[in-house]
C-alpha positions in Angstrom: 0.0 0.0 0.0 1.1 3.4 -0.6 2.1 6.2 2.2 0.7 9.1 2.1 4.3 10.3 2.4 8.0 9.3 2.7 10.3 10.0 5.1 14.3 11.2 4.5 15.0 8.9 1.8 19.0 8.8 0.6 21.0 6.6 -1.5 23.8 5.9 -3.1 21.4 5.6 -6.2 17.8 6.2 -7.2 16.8 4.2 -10.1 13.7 5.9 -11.5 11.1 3.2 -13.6 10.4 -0.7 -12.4 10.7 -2.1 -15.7 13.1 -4.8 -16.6 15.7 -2.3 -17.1 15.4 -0.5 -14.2 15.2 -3.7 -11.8 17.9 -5.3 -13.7 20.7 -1.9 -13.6 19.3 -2.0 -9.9 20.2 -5.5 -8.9 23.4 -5.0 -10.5 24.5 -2.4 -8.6 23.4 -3.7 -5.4 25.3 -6.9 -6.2 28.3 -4.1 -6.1 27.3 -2.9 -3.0 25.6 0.3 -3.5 22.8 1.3 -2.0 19.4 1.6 -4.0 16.2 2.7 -4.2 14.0 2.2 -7.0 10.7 4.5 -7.8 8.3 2.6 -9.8 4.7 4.1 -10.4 2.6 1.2 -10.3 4.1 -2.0 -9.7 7.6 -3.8 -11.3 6.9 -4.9 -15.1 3.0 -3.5 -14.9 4.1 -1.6 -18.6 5.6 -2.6 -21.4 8.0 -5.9 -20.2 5.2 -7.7 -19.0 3.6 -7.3 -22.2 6.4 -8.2 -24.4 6.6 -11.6 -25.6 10.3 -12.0 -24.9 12.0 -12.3 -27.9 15.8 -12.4 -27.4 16.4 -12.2 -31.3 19.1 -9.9 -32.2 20.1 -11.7 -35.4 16.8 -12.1 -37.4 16.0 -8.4 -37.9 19.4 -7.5 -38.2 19.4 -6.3 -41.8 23.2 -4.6 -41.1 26.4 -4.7 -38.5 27.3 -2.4 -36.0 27.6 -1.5 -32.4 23.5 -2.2 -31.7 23.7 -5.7 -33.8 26.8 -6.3 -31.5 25.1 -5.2 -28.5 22.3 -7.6 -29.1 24.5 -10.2 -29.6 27.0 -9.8 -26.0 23.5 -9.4 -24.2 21.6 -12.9 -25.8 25.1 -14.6 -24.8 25.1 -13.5 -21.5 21.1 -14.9 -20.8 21.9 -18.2 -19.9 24.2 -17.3 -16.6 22.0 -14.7 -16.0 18.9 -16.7 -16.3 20.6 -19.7 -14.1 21.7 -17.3 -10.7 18.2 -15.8 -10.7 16.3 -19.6 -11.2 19.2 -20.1 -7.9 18.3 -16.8 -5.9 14.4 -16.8 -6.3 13.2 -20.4 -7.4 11.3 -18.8 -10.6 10.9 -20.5 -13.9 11.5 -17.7 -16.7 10.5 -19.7 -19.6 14.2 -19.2 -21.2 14.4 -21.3 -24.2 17.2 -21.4 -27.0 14.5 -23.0 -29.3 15.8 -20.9 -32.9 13.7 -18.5 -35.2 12.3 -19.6 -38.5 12.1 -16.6 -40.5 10.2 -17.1 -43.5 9.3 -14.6 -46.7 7.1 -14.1 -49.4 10.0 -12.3 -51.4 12.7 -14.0 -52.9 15.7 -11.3 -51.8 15.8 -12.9 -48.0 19.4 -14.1 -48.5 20.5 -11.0 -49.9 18.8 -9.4 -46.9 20.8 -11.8 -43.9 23.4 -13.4 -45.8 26.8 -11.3 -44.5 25.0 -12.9 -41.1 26.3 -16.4 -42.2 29.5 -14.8 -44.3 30.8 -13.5 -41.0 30.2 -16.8 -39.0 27.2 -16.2 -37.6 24.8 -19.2 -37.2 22.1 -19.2 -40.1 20.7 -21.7 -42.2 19.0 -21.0 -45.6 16.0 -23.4 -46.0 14.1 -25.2 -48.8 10.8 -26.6 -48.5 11.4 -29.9 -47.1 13.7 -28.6 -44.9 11.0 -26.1 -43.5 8.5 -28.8 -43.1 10.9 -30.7 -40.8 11.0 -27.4 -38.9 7.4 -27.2 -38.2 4.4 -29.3 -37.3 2.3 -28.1 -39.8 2.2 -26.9 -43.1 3.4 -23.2 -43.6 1.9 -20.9 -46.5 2.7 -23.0 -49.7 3.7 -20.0 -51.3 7.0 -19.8 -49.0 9.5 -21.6 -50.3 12.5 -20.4 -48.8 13.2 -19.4 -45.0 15.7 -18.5 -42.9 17.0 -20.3 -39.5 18.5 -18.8 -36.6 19.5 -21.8 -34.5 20.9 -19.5 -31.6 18.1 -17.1 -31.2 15.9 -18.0 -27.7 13.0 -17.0 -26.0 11.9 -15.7 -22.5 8.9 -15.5 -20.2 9.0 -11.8 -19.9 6.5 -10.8 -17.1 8.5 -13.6 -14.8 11.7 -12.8 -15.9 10.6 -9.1 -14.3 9.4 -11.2 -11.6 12.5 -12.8 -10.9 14.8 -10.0 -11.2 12.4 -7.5 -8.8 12.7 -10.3 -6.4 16.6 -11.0 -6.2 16.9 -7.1 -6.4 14.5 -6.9 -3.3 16.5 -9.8 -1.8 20.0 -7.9 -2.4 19.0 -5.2 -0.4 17.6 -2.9 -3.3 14.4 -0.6 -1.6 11.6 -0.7 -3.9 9.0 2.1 -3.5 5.8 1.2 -5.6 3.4 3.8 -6.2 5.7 6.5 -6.1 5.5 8.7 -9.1 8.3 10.9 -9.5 7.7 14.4 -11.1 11.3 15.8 -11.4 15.0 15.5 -10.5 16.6 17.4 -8.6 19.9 19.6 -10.3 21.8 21.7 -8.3 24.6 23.5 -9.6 24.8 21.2 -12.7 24.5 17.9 -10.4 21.2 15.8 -9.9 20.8 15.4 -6.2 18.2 13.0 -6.5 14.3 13.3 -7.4 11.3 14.9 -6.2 8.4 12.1 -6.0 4.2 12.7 -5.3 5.1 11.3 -1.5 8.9 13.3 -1.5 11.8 14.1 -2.1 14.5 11.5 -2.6 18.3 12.1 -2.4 20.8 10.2 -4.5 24.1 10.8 -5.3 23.5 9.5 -8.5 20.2 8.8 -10.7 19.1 6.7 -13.2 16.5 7.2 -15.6 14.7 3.9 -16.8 11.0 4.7 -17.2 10.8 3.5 -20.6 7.9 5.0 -22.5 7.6 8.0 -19.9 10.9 8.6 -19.9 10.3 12.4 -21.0 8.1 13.5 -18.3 10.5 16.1 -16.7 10.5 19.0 -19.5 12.9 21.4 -16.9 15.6 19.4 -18.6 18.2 21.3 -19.8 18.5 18.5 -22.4 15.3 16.5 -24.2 14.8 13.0 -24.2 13.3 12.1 -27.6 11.5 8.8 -26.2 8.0 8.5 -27.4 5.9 5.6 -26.8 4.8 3.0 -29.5 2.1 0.9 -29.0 2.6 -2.8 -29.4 -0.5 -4.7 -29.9 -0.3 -8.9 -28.8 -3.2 -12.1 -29.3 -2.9 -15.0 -27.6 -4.0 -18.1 -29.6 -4.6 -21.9 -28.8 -3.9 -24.3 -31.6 -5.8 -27.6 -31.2 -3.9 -29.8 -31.7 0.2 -28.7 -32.6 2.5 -27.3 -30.7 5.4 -24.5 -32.6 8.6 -26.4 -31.6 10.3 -22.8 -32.5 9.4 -18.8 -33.6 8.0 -18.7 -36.8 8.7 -15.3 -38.3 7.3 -13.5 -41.3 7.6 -9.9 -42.4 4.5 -9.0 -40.3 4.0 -11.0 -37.7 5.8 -13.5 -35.0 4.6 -16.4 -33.6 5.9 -17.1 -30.3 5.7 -20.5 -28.8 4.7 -20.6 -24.9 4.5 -23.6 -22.4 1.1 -25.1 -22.5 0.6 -25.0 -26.0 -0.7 -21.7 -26.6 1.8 -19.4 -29.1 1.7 -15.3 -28.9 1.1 -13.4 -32.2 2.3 -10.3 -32.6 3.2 -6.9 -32.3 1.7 -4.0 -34.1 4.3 -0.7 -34.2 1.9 2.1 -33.8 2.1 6.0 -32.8 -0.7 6.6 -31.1 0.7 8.3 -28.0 0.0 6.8 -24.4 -3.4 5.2 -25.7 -3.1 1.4 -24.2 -5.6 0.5 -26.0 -6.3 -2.7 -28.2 -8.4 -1.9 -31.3 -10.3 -3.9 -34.0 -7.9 -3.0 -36.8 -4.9 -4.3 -34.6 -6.0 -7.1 -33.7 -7.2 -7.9 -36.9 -3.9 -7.4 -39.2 -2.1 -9.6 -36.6 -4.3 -12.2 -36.8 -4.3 -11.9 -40.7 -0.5 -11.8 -40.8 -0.9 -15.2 -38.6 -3.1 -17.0 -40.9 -1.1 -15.9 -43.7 2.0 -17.7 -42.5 0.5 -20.4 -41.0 -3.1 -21.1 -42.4 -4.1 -24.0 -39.8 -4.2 -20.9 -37.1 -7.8 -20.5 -38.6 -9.3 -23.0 -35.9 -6.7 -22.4 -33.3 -9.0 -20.9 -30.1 -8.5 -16.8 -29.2 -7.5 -16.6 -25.9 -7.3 -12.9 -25.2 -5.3 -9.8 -26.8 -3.4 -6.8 -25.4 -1.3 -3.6 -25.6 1.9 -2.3 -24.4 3.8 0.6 -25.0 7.3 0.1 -25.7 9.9 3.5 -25.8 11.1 4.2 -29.7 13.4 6.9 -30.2 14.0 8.8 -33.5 16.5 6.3 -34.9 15.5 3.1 -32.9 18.4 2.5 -30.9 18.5 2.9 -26.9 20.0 5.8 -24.8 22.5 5.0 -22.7 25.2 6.2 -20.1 26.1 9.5 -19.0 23.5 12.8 -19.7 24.6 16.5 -20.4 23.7 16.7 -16.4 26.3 15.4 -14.4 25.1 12.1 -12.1 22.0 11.9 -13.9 22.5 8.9 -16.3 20.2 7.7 -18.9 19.0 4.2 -20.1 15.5 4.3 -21.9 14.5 3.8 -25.6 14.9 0.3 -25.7 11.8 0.2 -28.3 11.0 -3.6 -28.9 14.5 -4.8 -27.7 14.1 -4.0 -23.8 13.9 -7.8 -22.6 16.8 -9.2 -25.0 18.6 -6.2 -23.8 18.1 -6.0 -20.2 21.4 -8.2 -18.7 23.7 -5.7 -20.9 22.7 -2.7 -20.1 22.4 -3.5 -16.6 26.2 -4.4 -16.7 27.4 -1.5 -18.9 25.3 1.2 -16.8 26.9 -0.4 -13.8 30.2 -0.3 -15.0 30.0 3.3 -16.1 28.1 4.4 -12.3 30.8 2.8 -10.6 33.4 4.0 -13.2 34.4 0.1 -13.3 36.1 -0.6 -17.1 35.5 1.8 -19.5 32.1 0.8 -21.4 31.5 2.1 -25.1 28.1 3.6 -24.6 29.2 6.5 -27.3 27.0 5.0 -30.0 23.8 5.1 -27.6 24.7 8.5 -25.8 21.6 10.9 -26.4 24.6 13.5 -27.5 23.6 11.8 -30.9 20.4 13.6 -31.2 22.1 17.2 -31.0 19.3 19.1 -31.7 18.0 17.7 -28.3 21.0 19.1 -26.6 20.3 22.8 -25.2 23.1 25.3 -25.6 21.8 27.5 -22.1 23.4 26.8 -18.8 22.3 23.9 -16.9 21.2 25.6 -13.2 
């Protein structure tokens, strides 16, 4: 329940946003022994990670190299540790399977699209259509005849894995106030302080910014923080009688195997601000997009449908390390990569908060949108 207000809270650090990023950088720096208090508004993973359907995929929409594509990559290779010390800290099952993504076309350039994948040694198999029907248990589209497979690619439970990771943050000694809205941080001289909350103020000698989608709710910034939220629309179906022994992807739509035989379908990208809503027309071109791949999804049963909103930033990559304001540091704009990216940036933001290594965050820093950047003095 919430107080009506808090008392003198300090920390070492105030993480701002109970998402999987902001439990996650929390955990890991209480696991360096640094004290922290986190400021969620509702409860841990109520937004946009519980909605997710955890896709740890950075290889099959990879259409390029570079530091994201790499990023992707150290974080999906650092899930199975990760996953194994919090199944050992709190007992729960995340759902993390290494069960591949079947990526399938109706044009006839995928190859072209992936193939310097496979020419610098990554794992990916081009597919024919016996080959594809081995992959599934039914028949896809007959009109795809070729398909990509990415053997390494894996899949999460994401609203346990937020579970799990609020809990072993809780158990390393991480304070987390729920229902605590915070309206503004606190700069003095150039330095955040800490936060001002709805219950109080909160002093930190560091901050981090993690509130995903609302990520841009304190416009005193000297500095903007282009993160807009994108709605993400999800269904839930029940095939009868087949189970999806691995993602089937398509240019419009996922499907997403789950334990009990169900499979999520998914996502819309839409702009339509912070309206949560799931609409007709959504729903809809997902489930078209489903059928279209896979046409025995016509009798599977509808379980239910949803929305999140996920933080998209002009150019689709995350913000991360250091802002323009000393001690306030940034990690937000993870768009539709926030679970697959969640044990990397917890490391990298730790590392640069505790000034541990030196962690390339230059290709995320929000000094790349320099039109956001103000030219006045900070106060």
């Amino acid at each position: 329940m919430k107080d009506s207000a808090l008392e003198t809270v300090r920390a070492d650090v105030a993480v701002v946003g109970g998402g999987l990023i902001g439990c996650s950088i929390a955990r890991e720096l209480a696991i360096r022994g640094l004290d922290v208090v986190l400021l969620e508004r509702q409860r841990p993973g109520d937004e946009a990670s519980s909605a997710a359907a955890g896709l740890l995929a950075p290889q099959s929409e990879a259409a390029r190299p570079g530091p994201f594509f790499e990023l992707g990559l150290e974080s999906r290779e650092m899930y199975p540790g990760w996953i194994a010390q919090l199944a050992e800290e709190t007992g729960v099952d995340t759902g993390y399977r290494r069960c591949g993504i079947l990526r399938c076309s109706f044009r006839a350039d995928l190859w072209q699209e992936f193939g310097w994948q496979a020419a610098a040694g990554y794992s990916l198999e081009l597919l024919g259509p016996e080959a594809i029907a081995d992959r599934t248990p039914r028949r896809l589209n007959g009109e795809i005849r070729k398909a990509l497979f990415f053997a390494e690619e894996a899949i999460v439970d994401s609203a346990r894995l937020t579970q799990a990771v609020a809990e072993s943050a809780r158990k390393r000694g991480v304070r987390i106030l729920e229902q605590t809205a915070v309206r503004r941080f606190l700069i003095e001289k150039g330095h955040c302080e800490g936060v001002e909350t709805d219950r109080g103020r909160v002093s930190a000698a560091q901050v981090v910014l993690a509130a995903g989608a609302w990520s841009a709710f304190d416009t005193g910034l000297p500095f903007e923080i282009p993160v807009e939220p994108v709605r993400g629309q999800m269904v839930e179906l029940k095939p009868a009688d087949f189970e999806l022994p691995t993602v089937v992807q398509s240019d419009d739509v996922y499907l997403v195997p789950r334990a009990g035989g169900s499979l999520l379908a998914g996502a819309t990208v839409e702009r339509a601000g912070f309206r949560k809503e799931v609409t007709p027309a959504g729903v809809a071109g997902i489930l078209s997009a489903a059928m279209a791949l896979l046409p025995d999804l016509a009798q599977a049963q509808f379980m239910r449908a949803w929305a999140g909103l996920r933080p998209g930033t002009p150019d689709g990559w995350p913000i991360l390390g250091p802002s323009p304001v000393a001690g306030l540091f940034l990690a937000t704009g993870h768009f539709r990569n926030g679970i697959l990216l969640a044990p990397v940036t917890a490391l990298r933001l730790a590392d640069a908060i505790t000034r541990t290594g030196a962690p390339d965050l230059a290709p995320f820093a929000v000094e790349r949108f320099s039109a956001c950047i103000s030219s006045s003095p900070m106060p």
